[in-house]
PDB file as gemmi writes it, atoms N, CA and C in Angstrom:
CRYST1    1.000    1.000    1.000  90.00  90.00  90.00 P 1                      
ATOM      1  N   UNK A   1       0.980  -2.889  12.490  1.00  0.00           N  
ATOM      2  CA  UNK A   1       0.753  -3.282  11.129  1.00  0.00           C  
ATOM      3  C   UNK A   1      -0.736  -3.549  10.928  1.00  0.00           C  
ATOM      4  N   UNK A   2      -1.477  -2.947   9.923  1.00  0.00           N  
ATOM      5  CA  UNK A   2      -3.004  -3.159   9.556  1.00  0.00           C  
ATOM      6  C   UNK A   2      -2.700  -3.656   8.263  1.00  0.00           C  
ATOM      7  N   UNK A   3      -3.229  -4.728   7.842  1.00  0.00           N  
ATOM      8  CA  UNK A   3      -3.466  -4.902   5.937  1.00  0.00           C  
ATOM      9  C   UNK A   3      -5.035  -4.710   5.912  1.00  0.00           C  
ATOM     10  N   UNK A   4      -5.415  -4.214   4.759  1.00  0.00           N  
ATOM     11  CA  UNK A   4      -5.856  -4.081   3.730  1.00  0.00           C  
ATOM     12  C   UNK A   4      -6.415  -4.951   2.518  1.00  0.00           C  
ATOM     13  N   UNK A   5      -7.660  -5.855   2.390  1.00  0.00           N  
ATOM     14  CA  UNK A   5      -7.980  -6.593   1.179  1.00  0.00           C  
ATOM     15  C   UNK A   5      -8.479  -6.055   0.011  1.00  0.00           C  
ATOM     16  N   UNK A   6      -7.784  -5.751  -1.155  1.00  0.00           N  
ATOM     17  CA  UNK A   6      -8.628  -5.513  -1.796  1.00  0.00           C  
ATOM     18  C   UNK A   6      -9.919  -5.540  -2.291  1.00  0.00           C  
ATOM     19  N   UNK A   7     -10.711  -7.200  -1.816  1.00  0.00           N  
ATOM     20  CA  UNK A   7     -11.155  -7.403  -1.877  1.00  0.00           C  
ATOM     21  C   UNK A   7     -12.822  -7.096  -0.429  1.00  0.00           C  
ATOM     22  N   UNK A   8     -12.289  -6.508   0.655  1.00  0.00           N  
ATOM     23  CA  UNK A   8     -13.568  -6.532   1.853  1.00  0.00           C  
ATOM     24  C   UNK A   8     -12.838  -5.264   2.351  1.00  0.00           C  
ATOM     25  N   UNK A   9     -12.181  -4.341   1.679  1.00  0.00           N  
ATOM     26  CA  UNK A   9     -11.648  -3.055   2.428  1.00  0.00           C  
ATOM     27  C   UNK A   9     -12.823  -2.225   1.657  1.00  0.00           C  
ATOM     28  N   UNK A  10     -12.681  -0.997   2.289  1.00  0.00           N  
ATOM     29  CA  UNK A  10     -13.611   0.023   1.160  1.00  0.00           C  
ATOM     30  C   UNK A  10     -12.655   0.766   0.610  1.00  0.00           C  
ATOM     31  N   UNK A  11     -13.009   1.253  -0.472  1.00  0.00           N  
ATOM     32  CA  UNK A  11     -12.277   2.259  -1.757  1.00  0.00           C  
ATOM     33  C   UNK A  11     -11.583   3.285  -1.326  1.00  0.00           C  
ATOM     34  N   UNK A  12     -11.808   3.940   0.051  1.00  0.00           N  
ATOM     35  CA  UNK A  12     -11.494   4.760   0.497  1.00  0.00           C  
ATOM     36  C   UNK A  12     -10.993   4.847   1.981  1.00  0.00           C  
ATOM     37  N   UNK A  13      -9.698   5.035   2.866  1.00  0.00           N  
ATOM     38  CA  UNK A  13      -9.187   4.824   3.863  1.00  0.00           C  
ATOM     39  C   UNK A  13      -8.607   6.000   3.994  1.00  0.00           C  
ATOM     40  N   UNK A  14      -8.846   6.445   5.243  1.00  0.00           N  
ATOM     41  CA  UNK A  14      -8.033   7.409   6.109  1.00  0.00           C  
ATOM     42  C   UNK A  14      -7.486   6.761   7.221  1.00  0.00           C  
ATOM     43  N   UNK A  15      -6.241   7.130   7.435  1.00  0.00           N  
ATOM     44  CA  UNK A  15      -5.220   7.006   8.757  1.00  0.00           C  
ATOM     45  C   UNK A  15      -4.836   8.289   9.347  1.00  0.00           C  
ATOM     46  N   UNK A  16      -5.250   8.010  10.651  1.00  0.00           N  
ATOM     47  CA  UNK A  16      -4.622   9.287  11.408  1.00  0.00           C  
ATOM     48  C   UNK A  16      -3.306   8.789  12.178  1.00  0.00           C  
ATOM     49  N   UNK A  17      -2.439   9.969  12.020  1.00  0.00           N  
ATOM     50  CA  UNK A  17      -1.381   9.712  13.430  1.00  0.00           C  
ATOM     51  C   UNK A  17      -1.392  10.616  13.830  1.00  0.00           C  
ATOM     52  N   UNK A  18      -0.564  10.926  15.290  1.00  0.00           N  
ATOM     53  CA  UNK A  18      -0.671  12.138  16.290  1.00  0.00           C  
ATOM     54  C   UNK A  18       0.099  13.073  15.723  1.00  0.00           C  
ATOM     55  N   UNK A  19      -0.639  14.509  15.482  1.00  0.00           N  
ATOM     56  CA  UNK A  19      -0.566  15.535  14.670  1.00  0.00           C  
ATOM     57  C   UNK A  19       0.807  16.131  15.553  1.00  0.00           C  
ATOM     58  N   UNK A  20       1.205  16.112  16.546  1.00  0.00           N  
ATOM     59  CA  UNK A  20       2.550  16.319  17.254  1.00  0.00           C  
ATOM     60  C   UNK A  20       3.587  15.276  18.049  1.00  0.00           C  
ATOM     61  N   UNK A  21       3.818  14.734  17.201  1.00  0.00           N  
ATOM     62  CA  UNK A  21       4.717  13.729  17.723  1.00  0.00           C  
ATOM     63  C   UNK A  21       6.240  14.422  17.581  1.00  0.00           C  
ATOM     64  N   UNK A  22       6.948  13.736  18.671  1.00  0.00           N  
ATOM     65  CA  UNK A  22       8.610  13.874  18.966  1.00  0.00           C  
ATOM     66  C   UNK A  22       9.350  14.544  17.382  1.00  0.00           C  
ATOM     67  N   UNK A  23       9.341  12.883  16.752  1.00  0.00           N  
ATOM     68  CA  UNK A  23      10.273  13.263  15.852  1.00  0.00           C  
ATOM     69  C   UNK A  23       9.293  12.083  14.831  1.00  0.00           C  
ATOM     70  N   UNK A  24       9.679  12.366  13.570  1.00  0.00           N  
ATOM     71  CA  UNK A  24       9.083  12.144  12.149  1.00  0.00           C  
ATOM     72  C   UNK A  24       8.641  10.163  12.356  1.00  0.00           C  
ATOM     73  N   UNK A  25       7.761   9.636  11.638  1.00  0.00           N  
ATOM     74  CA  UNK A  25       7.754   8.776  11.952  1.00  0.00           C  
ATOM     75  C   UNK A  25       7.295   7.757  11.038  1.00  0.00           C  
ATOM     76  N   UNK A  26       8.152   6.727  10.712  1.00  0.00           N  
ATOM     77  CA  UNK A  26       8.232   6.052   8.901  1.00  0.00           C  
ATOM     78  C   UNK A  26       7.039   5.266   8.529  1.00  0.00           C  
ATOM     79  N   UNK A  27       6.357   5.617   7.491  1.00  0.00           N  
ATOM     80  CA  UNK A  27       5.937   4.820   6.981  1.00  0.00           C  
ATOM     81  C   UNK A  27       6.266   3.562   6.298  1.00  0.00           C  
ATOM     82  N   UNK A  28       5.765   2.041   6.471  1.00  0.00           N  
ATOM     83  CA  UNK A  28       6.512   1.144   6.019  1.00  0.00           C  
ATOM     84  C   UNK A  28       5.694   0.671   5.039  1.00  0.00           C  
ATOM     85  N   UNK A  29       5.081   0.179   3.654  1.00  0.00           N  
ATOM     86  CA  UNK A  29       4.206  -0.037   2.991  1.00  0.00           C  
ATOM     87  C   UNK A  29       4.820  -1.421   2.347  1.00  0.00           C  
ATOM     88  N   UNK A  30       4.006  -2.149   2.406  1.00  0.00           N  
ATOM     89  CA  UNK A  30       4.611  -3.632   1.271  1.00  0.00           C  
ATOM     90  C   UNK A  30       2.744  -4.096   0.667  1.00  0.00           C  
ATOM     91  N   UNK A  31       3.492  -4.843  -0.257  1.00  0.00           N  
ATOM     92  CA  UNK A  31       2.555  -5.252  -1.623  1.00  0.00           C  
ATOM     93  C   UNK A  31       2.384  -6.802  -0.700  1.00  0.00           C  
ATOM     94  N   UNK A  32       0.865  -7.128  -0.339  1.00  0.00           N  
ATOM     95  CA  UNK A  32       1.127  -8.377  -0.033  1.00  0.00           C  
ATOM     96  C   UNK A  32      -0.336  -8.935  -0.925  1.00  0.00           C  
ATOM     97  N   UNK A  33      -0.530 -10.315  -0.447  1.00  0.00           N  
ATOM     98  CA  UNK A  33      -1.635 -10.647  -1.193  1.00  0.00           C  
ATOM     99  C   UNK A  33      -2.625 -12.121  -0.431  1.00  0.00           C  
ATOM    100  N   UNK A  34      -3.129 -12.713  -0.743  1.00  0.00           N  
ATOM    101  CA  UNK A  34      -3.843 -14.004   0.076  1.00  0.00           C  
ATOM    102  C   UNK A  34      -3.599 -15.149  -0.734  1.00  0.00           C  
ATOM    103  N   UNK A  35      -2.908 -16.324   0.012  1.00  0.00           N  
ATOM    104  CA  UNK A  35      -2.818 -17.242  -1.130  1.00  0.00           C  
ATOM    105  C   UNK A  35      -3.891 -17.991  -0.371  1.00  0.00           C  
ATOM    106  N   UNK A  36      -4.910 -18.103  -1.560  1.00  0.00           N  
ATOM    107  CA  UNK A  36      -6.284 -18.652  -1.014  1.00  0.00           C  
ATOM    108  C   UNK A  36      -6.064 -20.495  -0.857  1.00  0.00           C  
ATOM    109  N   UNK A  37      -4.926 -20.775  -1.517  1.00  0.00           N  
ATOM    110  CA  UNK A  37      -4.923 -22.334  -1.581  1.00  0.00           C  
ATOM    111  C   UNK A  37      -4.962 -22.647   0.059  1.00  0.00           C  
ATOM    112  N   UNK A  38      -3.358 -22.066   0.852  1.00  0.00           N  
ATOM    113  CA  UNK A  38      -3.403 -22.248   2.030  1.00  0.00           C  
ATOM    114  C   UNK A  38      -3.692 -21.215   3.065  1.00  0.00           C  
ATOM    115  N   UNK A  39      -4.500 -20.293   2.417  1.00  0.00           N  
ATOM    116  CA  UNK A  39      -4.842 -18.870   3.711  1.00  0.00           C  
ATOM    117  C   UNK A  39      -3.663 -18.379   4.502  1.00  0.00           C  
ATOM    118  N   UNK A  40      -2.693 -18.093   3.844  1.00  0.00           N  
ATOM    119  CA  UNK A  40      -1.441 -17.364   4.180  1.00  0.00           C  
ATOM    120  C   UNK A  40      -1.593 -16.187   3.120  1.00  0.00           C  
ATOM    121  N   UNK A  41      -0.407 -15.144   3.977  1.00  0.00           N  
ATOM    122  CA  UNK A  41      -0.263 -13.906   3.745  1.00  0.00           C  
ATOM    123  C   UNK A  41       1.260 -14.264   2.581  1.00  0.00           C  
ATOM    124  N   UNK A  42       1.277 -13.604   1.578  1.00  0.00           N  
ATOM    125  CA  UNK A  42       2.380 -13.815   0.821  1.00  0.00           C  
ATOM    126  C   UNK A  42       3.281 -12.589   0.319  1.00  0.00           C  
ATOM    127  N   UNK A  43       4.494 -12.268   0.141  1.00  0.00           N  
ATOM    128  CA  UNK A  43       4.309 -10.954  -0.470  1.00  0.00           C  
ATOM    129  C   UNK A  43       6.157 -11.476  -1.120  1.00  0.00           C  
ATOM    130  N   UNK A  44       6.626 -10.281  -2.205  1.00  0.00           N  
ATOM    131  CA  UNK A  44       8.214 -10.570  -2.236  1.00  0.00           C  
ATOM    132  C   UNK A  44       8.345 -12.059  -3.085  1.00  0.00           C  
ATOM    133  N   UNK A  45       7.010 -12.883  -3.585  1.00  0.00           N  
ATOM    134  CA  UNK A  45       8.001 -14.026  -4.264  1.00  0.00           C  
ATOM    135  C   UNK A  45       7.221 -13.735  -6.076  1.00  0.00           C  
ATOM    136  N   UNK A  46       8.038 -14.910  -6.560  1.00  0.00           N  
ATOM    137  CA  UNK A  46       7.464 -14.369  -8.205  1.00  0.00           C  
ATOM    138  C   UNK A  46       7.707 -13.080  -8.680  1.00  0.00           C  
ATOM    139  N   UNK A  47       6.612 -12.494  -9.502  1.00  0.00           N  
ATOM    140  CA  UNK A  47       6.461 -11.157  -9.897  1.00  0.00           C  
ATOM    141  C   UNK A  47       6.382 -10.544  -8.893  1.00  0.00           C  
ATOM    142  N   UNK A  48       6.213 -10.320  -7.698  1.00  0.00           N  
ATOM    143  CA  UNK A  48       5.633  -9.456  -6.834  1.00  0.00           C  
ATOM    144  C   UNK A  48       6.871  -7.854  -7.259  1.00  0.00           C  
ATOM    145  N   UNK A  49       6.291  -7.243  -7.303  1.00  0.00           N  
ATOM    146  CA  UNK A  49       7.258  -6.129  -7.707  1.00  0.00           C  
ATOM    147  C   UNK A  49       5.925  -4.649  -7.358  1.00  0.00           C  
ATOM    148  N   UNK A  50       6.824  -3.121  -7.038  1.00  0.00           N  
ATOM    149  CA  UNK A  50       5.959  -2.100  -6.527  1.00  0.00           C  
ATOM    150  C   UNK A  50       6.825  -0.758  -7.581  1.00  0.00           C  
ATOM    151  N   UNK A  51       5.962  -0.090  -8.200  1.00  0.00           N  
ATOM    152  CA  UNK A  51       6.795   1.156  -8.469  1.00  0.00           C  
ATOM    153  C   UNK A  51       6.313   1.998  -7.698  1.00  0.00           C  
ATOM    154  N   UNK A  52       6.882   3.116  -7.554  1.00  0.00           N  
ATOM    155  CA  UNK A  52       6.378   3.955  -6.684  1.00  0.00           C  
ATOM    156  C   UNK A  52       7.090   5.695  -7.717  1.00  0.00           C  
ATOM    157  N   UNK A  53       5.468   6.538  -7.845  1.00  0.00           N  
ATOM    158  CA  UNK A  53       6.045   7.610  -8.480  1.00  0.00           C  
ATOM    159  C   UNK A  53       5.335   8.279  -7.023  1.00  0.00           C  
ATOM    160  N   UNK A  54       6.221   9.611  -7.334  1.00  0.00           N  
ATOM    161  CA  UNK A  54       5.606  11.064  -6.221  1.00  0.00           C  
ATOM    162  C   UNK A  54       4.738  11.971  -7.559  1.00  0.00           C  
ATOM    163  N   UNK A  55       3.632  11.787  -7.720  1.00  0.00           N  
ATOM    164  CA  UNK A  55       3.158  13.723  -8.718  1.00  0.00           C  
ATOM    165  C   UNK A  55       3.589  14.324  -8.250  1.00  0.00           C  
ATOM    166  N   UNK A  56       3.764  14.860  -6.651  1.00  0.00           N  
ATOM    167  CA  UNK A  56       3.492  15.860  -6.566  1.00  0.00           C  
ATOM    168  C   UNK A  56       3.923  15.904  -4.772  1.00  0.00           C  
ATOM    169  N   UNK A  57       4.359  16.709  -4.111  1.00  0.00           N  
ATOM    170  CA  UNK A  57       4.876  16.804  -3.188  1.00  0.00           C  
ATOM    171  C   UNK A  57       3.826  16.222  -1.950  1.00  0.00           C  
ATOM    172  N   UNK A  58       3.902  15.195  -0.934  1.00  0.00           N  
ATOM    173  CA  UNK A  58       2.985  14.507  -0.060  1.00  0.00           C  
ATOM    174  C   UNK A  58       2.017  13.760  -0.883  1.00  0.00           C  
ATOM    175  N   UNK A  59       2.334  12.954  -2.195  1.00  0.00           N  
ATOM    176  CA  UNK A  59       1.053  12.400  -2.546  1.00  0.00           C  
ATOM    177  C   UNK A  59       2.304  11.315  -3.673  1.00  0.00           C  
ATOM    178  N   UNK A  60       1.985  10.405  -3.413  1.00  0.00           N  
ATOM    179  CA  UNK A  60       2.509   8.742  -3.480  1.00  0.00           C  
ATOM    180  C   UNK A  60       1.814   8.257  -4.133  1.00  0.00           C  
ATOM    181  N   UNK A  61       2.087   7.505  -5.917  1.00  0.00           N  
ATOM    182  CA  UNK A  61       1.259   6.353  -6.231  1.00  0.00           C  
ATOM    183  C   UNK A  61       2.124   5.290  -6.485  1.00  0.00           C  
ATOM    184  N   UNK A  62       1.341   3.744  -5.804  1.00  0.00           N  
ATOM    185  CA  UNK A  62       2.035   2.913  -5.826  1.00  0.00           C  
ATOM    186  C   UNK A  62       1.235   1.600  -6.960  1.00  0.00           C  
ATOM    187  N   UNK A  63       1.964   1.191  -7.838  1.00  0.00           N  
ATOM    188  CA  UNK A  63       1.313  -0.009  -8.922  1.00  0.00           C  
ATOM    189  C   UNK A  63       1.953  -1.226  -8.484  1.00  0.00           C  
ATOM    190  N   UNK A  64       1.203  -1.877  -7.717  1.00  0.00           N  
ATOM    191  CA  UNK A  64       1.846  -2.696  -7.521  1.00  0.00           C  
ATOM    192  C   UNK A  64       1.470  -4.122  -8.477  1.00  0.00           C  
ATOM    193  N   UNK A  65       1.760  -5.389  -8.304  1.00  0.00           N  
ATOM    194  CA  UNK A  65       1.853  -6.756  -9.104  1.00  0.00           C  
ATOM    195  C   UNK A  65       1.680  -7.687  -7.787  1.00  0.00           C  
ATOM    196  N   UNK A  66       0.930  -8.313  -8.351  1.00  0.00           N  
ATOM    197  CA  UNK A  66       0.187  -8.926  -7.075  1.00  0.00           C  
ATOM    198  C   UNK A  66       1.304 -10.717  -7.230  1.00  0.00           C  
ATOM    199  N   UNK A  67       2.087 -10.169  -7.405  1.00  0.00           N  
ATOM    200  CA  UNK A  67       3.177 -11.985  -7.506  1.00  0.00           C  
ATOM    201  C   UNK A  67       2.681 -12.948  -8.654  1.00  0.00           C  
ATOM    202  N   UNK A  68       2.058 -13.413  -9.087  1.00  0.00           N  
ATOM    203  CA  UNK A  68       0.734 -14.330  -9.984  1.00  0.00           C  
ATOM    204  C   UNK A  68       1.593 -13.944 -11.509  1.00  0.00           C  
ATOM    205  N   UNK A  69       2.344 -15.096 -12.254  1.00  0.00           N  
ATOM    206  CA  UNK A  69       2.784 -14.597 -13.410  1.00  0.00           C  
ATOM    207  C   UNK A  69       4.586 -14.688 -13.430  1.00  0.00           C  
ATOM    208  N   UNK A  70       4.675 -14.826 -14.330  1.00  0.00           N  
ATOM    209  CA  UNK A  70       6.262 -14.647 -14.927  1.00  0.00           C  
ATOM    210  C   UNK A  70       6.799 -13.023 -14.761  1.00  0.00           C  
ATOM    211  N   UNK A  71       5.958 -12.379 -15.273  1.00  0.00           N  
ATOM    212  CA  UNK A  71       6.559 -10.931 -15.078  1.00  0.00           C  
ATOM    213  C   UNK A  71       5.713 -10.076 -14.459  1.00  0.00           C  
ATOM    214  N   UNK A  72       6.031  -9.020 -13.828  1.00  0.00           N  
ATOM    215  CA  UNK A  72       5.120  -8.053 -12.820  1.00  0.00           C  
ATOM    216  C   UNK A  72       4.416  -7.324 -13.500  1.00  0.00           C  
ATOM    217  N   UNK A  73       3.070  -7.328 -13.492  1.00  0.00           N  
ATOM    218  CA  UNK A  73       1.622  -6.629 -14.126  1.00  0.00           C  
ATOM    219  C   UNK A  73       1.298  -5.445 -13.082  1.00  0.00           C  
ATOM    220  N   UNK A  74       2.035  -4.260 -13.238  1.00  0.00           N  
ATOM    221  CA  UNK A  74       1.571  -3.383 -12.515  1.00  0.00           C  
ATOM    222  C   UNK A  74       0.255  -2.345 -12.627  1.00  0.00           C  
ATOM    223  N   UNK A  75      -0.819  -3.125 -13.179  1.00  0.00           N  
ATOM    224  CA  UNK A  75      -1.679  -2.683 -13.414  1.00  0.00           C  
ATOM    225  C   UNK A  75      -3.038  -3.799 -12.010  1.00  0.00           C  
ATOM    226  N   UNK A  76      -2.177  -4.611 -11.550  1.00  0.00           N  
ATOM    227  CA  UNK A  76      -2.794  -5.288 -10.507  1.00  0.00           C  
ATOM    228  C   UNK A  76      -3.433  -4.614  -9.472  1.00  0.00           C  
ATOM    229  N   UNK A  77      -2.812  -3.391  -8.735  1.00  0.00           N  
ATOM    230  CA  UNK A  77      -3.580  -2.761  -8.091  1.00  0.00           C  
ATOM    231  C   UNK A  77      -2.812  -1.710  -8.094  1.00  0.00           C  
ATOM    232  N   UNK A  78      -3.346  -0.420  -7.794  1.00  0.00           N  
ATOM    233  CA  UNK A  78      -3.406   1.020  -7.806  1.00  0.00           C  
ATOM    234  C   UNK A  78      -3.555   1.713  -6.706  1.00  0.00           C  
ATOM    235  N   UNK A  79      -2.290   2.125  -6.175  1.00  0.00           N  
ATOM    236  CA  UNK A  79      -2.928   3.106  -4.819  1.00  0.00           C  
ATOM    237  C   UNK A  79      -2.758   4.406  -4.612  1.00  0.00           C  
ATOM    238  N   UNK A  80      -2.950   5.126  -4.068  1.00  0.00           N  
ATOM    239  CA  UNK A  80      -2.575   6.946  -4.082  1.00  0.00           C  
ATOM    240  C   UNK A  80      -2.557   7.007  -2.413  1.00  0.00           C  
ATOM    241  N   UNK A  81      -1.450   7.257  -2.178  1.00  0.00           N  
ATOM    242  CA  UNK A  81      -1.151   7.969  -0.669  1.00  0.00           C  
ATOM    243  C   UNK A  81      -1.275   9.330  -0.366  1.00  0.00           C  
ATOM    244  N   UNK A  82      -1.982  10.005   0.147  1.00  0.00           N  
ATOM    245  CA  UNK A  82      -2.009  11.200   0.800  1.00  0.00           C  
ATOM    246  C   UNK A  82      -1.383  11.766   2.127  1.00  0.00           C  
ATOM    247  N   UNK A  83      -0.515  13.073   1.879  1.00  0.00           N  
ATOM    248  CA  UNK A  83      -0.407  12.760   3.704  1.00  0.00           C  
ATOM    249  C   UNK A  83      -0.854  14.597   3.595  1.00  0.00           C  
ATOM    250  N   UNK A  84      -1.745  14.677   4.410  1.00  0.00           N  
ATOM    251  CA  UNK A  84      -2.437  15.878   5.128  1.00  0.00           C  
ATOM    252  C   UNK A  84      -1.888  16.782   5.920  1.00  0.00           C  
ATOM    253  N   UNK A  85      -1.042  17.421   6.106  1.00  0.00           N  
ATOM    254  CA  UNK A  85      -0.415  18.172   6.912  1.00  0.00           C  
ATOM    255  C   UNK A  85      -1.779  18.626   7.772  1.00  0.00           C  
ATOM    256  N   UNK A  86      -1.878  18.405   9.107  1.00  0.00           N  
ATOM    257  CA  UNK A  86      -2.898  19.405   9.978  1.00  0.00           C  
ATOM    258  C   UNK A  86      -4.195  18.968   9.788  1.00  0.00           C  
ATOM    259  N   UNK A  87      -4.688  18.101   9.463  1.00  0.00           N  
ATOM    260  CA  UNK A  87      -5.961  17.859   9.075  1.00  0.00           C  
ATOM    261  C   UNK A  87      -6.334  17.353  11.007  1.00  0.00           C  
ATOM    262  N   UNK A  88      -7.406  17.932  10.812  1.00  0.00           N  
ATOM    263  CA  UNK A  88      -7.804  17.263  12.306  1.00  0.00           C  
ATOM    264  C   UNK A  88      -8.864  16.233  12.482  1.00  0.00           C  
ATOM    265  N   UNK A  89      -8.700  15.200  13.027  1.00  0.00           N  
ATOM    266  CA  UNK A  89      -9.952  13.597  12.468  1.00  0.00           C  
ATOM    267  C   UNK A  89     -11.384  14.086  12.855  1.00  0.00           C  
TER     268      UNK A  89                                                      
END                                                                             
């Protein structure tokens, strides 16, 4: 498991995995966030809520709602997943 801050990550991330592995291997993605009061990891309470559309075949966008609020603001953060068939690092 790696997270991600919105805030000290850069705009742009690549992940590699091994271009021949056995058998297929899952991606697990969750919406989490920092509760700065007590420096814990939070994710799943309140609004926290994720849609997830496909455009387009291997390419994932996820809106997620960062928990903060009565109802889920999926305009909180914005992500686009890519997956590369064959790309070599």
């Amino acid at each position: 498991m790696f997270v991600l801050w919105t805030d000290t990550a850069p705009r742009h991330v690549e992940v590699s995995a091994p271009a021949k592995a056995r058998k297929p291997v899952e991606l697990i993605v969750n919406n989490v966030w920092r509760d700065e009061k007590y420096g814990t990891m939070m994710y799943g309470v309140n609004a926290a809520a994720m849609v997830i559309e496909q455009p387009r075949a291997d390419e994932w966008t996820l809106a997620c709602s960062d928990g903060w609020g009565v109802e889920p603001d999926f305009s909180d953060l914005v992500v686009r997943l890519v997956h590369e068939h064959g790309k070599a690092p």
